[in-house]
C-alpha positions in Angstrom: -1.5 20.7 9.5 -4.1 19.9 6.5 -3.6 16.0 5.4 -3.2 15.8 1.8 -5.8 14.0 -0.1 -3.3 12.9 -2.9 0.1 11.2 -2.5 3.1 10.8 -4.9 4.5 7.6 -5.6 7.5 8.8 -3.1 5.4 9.6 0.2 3.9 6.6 -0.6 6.9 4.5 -0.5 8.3 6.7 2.5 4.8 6.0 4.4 5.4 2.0 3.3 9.0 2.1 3.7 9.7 0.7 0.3 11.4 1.5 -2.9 9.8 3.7 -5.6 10.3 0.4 -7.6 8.3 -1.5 -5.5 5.5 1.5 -5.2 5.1 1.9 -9.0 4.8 -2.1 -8.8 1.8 -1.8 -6.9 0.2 0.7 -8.8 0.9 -0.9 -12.0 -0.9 -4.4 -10.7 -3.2 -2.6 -9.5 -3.2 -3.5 -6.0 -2.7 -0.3 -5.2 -5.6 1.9 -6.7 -4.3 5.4 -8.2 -4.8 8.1 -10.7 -3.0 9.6 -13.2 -2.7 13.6 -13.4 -1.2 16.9 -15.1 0.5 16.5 -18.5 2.8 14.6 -17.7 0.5 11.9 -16.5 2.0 11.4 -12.7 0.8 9.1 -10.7 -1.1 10.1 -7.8 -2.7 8.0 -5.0 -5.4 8.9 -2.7 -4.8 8.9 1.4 -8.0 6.8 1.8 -7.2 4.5 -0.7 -3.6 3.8 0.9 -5.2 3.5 4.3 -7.4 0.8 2.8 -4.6 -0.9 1.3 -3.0 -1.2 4.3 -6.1 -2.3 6.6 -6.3 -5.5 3.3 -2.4 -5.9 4.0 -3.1 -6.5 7.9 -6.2 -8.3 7.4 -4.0 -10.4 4.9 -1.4 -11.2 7.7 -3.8 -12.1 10.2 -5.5 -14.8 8.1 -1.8 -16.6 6.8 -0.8 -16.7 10.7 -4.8 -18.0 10.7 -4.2 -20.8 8.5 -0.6 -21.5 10.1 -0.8 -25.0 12.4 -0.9 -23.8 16.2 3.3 -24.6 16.8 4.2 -22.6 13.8 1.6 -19.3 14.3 3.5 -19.4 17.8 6.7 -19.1 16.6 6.1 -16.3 13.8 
């Protein structure tokens, strides 16, 4: 199966597991780098660009439970 190179704000959110609210969010701030295409101006993200988005969100994680004191990072 060929990956697709561009998303729709749905597979995104089905890949994120959250609302198309809360994708369009993203791409509005833009935390979430995308394009608009066609006539109709859709929004479009790339795959590498979502995959880098998540590699920030997990590097984001790691360095809040980083800054936690040692009793809390243990019980998150």
């Amino acid at each position: 199966m060929v990956e697709k190179r561009f998303l729709t704000l749905a597979d995104v959110g089905e890949v994120l597991n959250i609302s198309s609210s809360q994708t369009y969010a993203l791409v509005r701030s833009g935390e979430l780098p995308a394009i608009q295409v066609g006539g109709r101006g859709q929004w479009r993200v790339e795959s590498a660009k979502l995959e880098e988005y998540i590699a920030g969100a997990y590097r984001k994680a790691a360095e809040a439970r980083a800054a936690l004191p040692q009793d809390e990072a243990a019980d998150a």
